[in-house]
N, C-alpha and C positions, 0 to 999 in steps of 0.2 A: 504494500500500500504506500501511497506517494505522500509525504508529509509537503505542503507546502505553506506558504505563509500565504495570510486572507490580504488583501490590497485595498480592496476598495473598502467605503464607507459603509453602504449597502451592505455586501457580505459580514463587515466587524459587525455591525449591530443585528443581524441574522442570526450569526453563530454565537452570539454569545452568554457562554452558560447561565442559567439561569440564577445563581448566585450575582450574580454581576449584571444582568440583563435590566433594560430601562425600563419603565412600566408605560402599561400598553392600555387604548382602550378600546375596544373592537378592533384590532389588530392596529392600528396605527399610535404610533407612538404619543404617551400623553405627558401635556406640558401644562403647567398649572401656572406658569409667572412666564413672562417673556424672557427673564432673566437666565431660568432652565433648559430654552432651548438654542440661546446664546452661548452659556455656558458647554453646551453639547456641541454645538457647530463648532466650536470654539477646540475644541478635543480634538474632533476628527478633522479640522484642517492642519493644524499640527501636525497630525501624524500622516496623513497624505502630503503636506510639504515639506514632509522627510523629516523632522524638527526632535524627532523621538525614532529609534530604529525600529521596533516592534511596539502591535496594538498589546502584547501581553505586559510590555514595562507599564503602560498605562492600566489595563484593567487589573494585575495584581495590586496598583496603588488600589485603586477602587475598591478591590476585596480585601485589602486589607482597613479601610477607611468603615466601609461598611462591619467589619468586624468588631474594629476598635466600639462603633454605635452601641451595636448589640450589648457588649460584654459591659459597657455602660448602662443603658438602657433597657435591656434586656429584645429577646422579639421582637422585631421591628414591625411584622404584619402586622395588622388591626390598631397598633399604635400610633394613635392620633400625631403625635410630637415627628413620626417620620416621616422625612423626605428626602428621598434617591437622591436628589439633583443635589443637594447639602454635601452630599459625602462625594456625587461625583464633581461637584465646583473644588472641594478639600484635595484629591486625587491629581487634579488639574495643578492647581495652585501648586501643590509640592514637585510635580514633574517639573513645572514652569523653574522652577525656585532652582532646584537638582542639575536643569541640565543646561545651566548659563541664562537661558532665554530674557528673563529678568529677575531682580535680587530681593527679596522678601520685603523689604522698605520698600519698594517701587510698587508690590504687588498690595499692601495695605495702606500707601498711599490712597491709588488709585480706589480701593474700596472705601474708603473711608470718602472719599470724592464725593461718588455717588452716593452714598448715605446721608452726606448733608447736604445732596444737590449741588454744591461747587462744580461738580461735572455732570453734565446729562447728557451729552449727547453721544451718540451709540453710533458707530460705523459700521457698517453692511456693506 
């Protein structure tokens, strides 16, 4: 059997186990804040412009982000206090941090921004 590595965006978010998988609502993926599926795009261009070498450096943060919740938390299902995009923005944010991109002061600037509105505006 051929081991290969998944490339595109489509296929990452296809195959990805269900520990780590985004949450879905009648098959399409569900976004509760615009900020979540910012955050998301935000992932997967990274890693399509090559910016992280494999989707698994990024979804191990993720299973591990989501871990840390739990064992905090406890069961994340049915608990009100969860939200995926939390832990995969955390994931984000530390790959970002880890792999030069930009440096932890730059990355809580910039949210701190948005949180008092000193920045709103969003590029697409």
């Amino acid at each position: 059997m051929k081991n290969c590595e998944i490339t595109t965006a489509e296929s990452i978010i296809t195959y990805m186990p269900e520990e780590s998988a985004p949450p879905r609502k009648n098959g399409e993926l569900d976004f509760q804040d615009p900020w979540e599926s910012l955050s998301f795009g935000m992932a997967l261009a990274l890693y399509e412009e090559k910016n992280f070498t494999s989707w698994d450096v990024f979804r191990d943060r993720l299973i591990q982000e989501i871990a840390m919740w739990e064992k905090e938390n406890g069961e994340h299902k049915d608990n009100p206090d969860w939200n995926y995009y939390e832990q995969w923005l955390k994931a984000l944010e530390s790959l970002v941090v880890e792999t030069g991109m930009l440096d932890k002061c730059d990355v809580d600037a910039r949210a701190k921004e948005f949180l008092t509105g000193e920045r709103d505006e969003v590029f697409y």
